[in-house]
N, C-alpha and C positions, 0 to 999 in steps of 0.2 A: 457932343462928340462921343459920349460912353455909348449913348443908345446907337451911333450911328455905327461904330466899330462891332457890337455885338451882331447884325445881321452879317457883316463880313465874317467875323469867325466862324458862325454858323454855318454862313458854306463852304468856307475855308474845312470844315470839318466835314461836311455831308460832304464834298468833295473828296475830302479824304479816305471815307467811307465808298464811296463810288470805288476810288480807287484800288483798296482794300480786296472789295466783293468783286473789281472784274481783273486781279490778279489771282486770285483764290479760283472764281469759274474755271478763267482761261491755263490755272495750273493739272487743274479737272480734267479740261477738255482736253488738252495735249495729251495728259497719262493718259487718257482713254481709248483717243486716238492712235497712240503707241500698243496698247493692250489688244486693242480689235488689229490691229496690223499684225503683230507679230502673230496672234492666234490664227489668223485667217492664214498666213505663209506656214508654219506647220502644218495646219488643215489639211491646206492644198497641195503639202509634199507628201504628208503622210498618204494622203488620197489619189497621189500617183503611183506612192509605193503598193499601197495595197492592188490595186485596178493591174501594176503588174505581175505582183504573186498572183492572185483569181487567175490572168490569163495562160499562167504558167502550171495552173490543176485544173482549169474549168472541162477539159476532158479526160481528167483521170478517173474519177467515181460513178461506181456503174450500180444500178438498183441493188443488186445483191450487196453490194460495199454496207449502204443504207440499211436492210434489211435482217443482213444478217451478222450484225457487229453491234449487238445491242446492251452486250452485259459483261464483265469483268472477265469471266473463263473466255469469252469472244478472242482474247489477245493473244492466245495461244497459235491462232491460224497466223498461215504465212502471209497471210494475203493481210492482216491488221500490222504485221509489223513493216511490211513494204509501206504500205501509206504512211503508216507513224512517221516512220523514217524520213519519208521524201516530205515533210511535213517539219518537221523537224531542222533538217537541211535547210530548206524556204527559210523556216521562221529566222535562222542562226544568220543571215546572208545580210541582214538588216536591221532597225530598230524595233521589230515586232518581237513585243514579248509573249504573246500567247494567237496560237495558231491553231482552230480547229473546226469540225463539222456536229450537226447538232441536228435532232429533227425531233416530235412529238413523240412522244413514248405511247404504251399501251392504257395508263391511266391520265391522259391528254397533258402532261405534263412537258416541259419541255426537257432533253436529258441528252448529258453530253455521248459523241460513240467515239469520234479518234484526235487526240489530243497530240498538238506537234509537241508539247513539253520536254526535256530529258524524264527518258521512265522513271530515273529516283529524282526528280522536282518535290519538294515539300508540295508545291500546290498543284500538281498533274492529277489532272481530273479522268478517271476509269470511265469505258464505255456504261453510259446507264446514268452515271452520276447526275443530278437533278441542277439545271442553269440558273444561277442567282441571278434575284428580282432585276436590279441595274437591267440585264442584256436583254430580258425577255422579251422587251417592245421591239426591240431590231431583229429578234430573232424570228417573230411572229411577222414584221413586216416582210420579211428575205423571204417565208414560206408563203406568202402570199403572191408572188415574185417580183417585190422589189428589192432592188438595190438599193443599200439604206447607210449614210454615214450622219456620223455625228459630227454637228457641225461645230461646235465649243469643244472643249474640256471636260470631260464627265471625271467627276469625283466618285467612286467606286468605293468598298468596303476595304481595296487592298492598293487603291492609288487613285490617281489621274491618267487617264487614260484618251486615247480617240480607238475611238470603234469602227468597222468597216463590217456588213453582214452582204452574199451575197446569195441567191436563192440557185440550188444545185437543182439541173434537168437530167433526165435518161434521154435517151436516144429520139422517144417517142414526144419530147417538150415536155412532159409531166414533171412537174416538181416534187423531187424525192425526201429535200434535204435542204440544209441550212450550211454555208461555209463562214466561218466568222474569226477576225484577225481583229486583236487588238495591241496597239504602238504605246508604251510609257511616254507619257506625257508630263511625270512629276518633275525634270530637270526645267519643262519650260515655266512650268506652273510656280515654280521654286523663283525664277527668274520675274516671272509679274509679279511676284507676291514682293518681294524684294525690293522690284520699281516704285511698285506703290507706296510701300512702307516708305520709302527716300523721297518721293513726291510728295507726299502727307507730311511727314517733317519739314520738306523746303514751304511749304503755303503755310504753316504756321510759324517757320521763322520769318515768313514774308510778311508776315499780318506783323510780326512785333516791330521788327524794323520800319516799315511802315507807320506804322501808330510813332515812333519815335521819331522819326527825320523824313519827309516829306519826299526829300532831293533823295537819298538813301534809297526810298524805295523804288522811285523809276528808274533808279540806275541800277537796281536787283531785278526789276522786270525787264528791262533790255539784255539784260545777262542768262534771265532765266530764259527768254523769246531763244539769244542766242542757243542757248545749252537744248532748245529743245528741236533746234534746228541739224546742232552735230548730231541728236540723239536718233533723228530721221535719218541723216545721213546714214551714220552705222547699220540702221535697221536696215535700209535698202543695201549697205554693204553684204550684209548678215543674210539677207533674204536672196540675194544675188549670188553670195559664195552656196545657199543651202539648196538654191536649183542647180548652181554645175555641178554641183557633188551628187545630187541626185541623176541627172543625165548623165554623169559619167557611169554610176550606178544600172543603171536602165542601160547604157548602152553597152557596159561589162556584162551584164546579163546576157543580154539576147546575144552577143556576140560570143560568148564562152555555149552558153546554150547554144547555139548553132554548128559552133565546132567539135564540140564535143559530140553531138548528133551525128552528124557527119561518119566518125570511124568506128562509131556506137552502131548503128546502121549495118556499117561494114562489116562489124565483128557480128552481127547477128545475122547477116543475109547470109554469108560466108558459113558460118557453124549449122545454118539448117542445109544449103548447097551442098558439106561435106556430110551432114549424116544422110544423107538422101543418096547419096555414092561412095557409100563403105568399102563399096566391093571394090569400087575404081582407083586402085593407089596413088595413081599420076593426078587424080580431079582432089581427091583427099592430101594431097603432099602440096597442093596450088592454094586450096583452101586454107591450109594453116599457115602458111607463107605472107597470105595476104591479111590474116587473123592477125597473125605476129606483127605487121606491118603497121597498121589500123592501131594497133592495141598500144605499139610506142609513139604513134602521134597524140594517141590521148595522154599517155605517161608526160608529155612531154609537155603537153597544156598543163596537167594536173602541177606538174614540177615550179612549171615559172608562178602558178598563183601561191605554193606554198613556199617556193624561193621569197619571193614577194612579203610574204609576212613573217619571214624566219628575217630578213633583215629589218622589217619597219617595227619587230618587236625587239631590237638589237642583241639578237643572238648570235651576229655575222661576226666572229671573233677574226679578226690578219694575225695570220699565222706565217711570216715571212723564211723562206732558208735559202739557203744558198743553194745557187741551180747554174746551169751556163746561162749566159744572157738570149740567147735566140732558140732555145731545148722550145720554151713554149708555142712561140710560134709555130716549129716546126710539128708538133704536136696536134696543134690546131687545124694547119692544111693536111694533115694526114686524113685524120678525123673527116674531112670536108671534100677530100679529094671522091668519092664516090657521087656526092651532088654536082662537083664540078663538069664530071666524067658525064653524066648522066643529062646536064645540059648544054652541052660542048661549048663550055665558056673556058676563054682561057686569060689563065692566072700567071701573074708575072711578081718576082717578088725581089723585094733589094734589098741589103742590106749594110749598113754602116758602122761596128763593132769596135772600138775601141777599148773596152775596158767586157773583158770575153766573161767574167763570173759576177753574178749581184746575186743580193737578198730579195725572192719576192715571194708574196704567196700564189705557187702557181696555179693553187684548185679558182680561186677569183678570178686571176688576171689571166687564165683559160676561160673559164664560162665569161669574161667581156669581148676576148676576143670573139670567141665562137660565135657572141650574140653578133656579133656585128661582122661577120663574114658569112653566115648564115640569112641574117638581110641582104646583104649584098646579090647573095645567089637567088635569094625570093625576088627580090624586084629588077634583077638582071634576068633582059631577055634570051633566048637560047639563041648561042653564039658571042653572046658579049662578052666583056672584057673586064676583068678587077685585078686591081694591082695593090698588094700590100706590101708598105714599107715598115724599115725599121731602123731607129737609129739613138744616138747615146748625145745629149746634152750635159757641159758640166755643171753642178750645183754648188753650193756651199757647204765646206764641214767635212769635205772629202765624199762630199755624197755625187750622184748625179742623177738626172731623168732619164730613163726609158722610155721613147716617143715609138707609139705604132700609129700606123697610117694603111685605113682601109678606103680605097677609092674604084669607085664603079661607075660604070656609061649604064644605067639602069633608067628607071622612071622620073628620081627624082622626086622630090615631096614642093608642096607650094612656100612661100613664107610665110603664111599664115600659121600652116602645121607646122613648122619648125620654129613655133613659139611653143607647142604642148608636145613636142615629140617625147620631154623625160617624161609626160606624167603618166603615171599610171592608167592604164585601159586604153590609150589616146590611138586611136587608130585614123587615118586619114581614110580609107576606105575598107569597110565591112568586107572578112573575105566572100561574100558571095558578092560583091561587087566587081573587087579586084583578083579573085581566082589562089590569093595566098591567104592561105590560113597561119591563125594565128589569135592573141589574146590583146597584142599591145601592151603586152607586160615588160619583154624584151629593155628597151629602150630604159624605160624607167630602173628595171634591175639593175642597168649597166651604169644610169649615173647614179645608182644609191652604192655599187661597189665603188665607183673610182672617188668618191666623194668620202667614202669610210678608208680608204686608204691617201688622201690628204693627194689626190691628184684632180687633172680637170680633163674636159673635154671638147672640143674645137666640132662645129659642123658647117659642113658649108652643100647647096644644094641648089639647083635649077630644075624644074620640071620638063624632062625630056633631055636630059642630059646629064642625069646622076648625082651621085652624089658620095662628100668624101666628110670621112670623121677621123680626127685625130683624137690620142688618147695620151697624155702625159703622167705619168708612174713617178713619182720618187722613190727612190730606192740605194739603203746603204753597198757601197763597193763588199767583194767577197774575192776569197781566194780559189785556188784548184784542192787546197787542202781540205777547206772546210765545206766542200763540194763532196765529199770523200765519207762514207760511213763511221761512224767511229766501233760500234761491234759489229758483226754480223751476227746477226739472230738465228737461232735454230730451228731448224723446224718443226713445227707443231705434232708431235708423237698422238694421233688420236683413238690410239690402240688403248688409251686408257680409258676410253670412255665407257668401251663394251662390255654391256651387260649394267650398268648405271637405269635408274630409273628416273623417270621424271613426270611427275605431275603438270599437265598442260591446261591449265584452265581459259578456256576456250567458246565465246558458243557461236561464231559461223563455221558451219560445215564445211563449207570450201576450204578456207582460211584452216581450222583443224588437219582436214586431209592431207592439206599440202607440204604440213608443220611435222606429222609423223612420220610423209615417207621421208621428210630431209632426214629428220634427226635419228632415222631406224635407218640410211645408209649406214651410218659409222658402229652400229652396234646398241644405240641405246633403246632402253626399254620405255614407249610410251603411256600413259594412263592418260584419260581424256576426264575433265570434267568440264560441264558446259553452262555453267555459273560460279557467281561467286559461294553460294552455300552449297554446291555438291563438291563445290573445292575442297570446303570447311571439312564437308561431313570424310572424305576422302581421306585424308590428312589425320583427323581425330581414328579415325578405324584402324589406320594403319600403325605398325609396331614403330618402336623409335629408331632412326636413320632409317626406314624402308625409303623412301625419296631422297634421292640426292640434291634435288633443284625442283624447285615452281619454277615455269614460266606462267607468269599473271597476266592475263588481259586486262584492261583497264574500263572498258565500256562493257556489260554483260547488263543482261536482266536482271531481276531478281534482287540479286546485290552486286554491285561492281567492283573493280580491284583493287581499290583505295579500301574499301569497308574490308573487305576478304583479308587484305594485307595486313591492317589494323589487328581484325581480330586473331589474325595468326599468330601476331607477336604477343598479343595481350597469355596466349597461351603455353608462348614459348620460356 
């Protein structure tokens, strides 16, 4: 009976051992599995990210760029700081942390010429600078003309990175040059390294529990099967939200790029039209009409992407007062009445008023009106018809809601899109599709206002037969009194300004020009410095109170207005 019981233990045990060794594999194989997935879906976005920056300069560098931008005094030309810049711009718009072009030097070396970096980056590499070992195989692949990405994780002297090199042509298909982006990869890298650590603990707690309780351990491995089943799940959630964000990306792009082209176009067909007939006053007086024109659809683009981040970094402070209850409105169709005029659509408006003065802030709950009376008139065909209502629901606490109601016989949107209409960039049709221009920013600004002032928003739409959005406001009661000034303020005496000097530390020339003749209307004495150390040196030379005021710019070469500012005080 003893000898017969010992071959049973024995596989009783070598079974256990089976057991053992293929929860340990199979904990292997899953991390692994998890490890090459998530590496490959960054890969693959970082690698559409890049493929649309390349598309976005592939015809901006022309042989001379190449040629003659080869060594640190190179940066002085206008033509090194225009590329920087647009360089720079690209690299900020995404997760690329270093953005630049690169080609062999005179002693077959490889060496950098324009670097997107900020010019004071600790690690911003001067035209000439010589390319560390890491990049040189991709860089030498690009000049040979492939397209070359790194298919892993490269561990670098200053992180984890993914690389993208792309090979730069002239005109004539010669390859001149090297353009090369590289994306931080240390958050994902942080992220595996992490998993693993937690996986390599769970197979060794697996092994002891196992070795202890036989029952114990298959019921750790069905848990562990489970966990590594949500653990896919999430990755395809993770991989799923990290493409819409990039297609929302990509299509914020080319759609802001296209609109902004558009009156960029206009302003510059327009400005050589009028220098070309100086002498003609009525073709030059049409010219800056249409300049003017052009120039506030871009201001206007520019505003909603900087609206856009001035709220989602929560600097949107509600600032409420007392106002009459229907002043905003009327405000709004004022404002709107030249677009209405202009597509002979007409406007019908009602109103319901019971309680005539509230608290609100009306610079918000203007720009949501605006946005959404200004769609109306976009996607209302000429002759149509919008009608905007208004009226007062009671609330709690003595409070009540301010309900607007903007409704149109326009286009209409699908149901589909009026699942994404708040999100940012969401556009149903590109305007060179649908003839209106636009960012898609709109929509989104308007439910991140009503949303910060603790109201909601109602939409309702059919395609081909308009569409209506309601807008609900809380807002506390107010009287006619506190409607009412409490001082009146004086007005600004700027006879005292004249003859004052001030130090303008400055270095775009336009931006300078434009800054002296303002502030030389009222009498003041300009000084121009076009860095932050000719500010310095400025300031140091001059006797004590000769300057009444810096104005600081805050981006400058050399040294910027944060270091300038510093050392002012240190001196002060």
């Amino acid at each position: 009976m003893q000898t017969a019981k010992r071959p049973r233990e024995l596989g009783l045990i070598v079974a256990f051992l089976v057991i053992v060794l293929f929860v340990t594999v199979y904990t292997f194989v899953l991390q692994l599995n998890y490890s090459n997935m998530a590496v490959d879906t960054v890969v693959a976005w970082d690698t559409r990210c890049a493929d649309a920056i390349h598309r976005l300069v592939s015809n901006t560098f022309t042989r001379d760029d190449f040629e003659n931008i080869t060594t640190r005094s190179d940066m002085s030309t206008e033509r090194y700081y225009e590329l920087q810049s647009k360089l720079n711009e690209l690299r900020s718009l995404n997760s690329t942390r270093y953005l630049y072009t690169a080609k062999r030097g005179a002693d077959g070396r490889l060496i950098y010429l324009i670097d997107g970096l900020d010019l004071d980056a600790d690690d911003f590499a001067y035209p000439g600078t010589h390319i560390e070992e890491e990049m040189v195989p991709y860089i030498d692949a690009a000049l040979l003309g492939k397209t070359i990405y790194s298919q892993e994780i490269v561990d670098t002297t200053w992180g984890h990175i993914f690389t993208a090199c792309y090979p730069v042509k002239d005109a004539s298909g010669e390859i001149i040059g090297a353009l090369c982006m590289e994306m931080d990869m240390e958050q994902t890298y942080t992220i595996l390294a992490d998993s693993n650590g937690r996986t390599h603990a769970m197979a060794i707690t697996a092994v002891i529990v196992l070795l202890l309780l036989g029952i114990a351990a298959y019921c750790a491995m069905r848990k562990q099967k489970a966990r590594g089943f949500e653990q896919q799940k999430a990755l395809e959630k993770a991989a799923q939200a990290a493409d819409a964000a990039n297609r929302a990306k990509s299509t914020f792009l080319f759609n802001v790029s296209h609109d902004i082209r558009t009156p960029m176009n206009a302003i510059l067909g327009f400005a050589e039209l009028g220098q070309k007939n100086l002498g003609d006053a009525e073709k030059t007086g049409d010219c800056l009409r249409k300049i003017q024109i052009s120039g506030s659809k871009m201001l206007a683009i520019l505003d909603n992407v900087l609206e856009l981040s001035r709220i989602e970094s929560g600097k949107t402070v509600v600032e409420a007062t007392a106002v009459e209850a229907g002043s905003v409105l009327d405000a709004c169709l004022t404002m709107v009445q030249p677009e209405l005029d202009k597509k002979h659509i007409e406007l019908t408006v009602s109103r319901e008023i019971e309680h005539p003065y509230v608290y609100l802030d009306t610079t918000l709950v203007t720009e949501i009106i605006l946005n959404l009376i200004s769609n109306s008139i976009k996607y209302t065909a000429e002759g149509g018809k919008i009608h905007c209502e208004m009226h007062q629901t009671e609330g709690t606490d003595g409070n009540i809601t301010q309900v607007f109601t903007v409704r149109d016989n326009g286009i209409g949107m699908s149901e589909e899109f009026q699942k994404h209409i708040y999100e940012s960039f969401a556009r149903e049709r590109s305007s060179t599709m649908s003839g209106v221009e636009g960012t898609g920013l709109g929509m989104g600004i308007v439910k991140k206002l009503i949303d910060r002032m603790n109201g909601r928003i109602e939409l309702e739409s059919h395609l081909g037969e308009g569409t209506t959005f309601t807008v609900y406001l809380p807002c506390r009661l107010a009287t006619f009194e506190d409607t009412q000034p409490k001082k009146a303020g004086d007005s600004a005496d700027v006879s005292i300004l004249r003859g004052k000097r001030i130090l303008l530390a400055e270095d775009n020339d336009l931006n300078a020009e434009i800054a002296i003749a303002m502030l030389s209307e009222v009498g003041l004495v300009i000084d121009r410095a076009e860095n932050g150390v000719d500010c310095a040196e400025k300031l140091d030379k001059a006797p004590a109170g000769y300057y009444s005021l810096i104005l600081m710019d805050i981006q400058m070469p050399v040294q910027d207005g944060y270091a300038t500012t510093e050392m002012i005080r240190r001196y002060l």
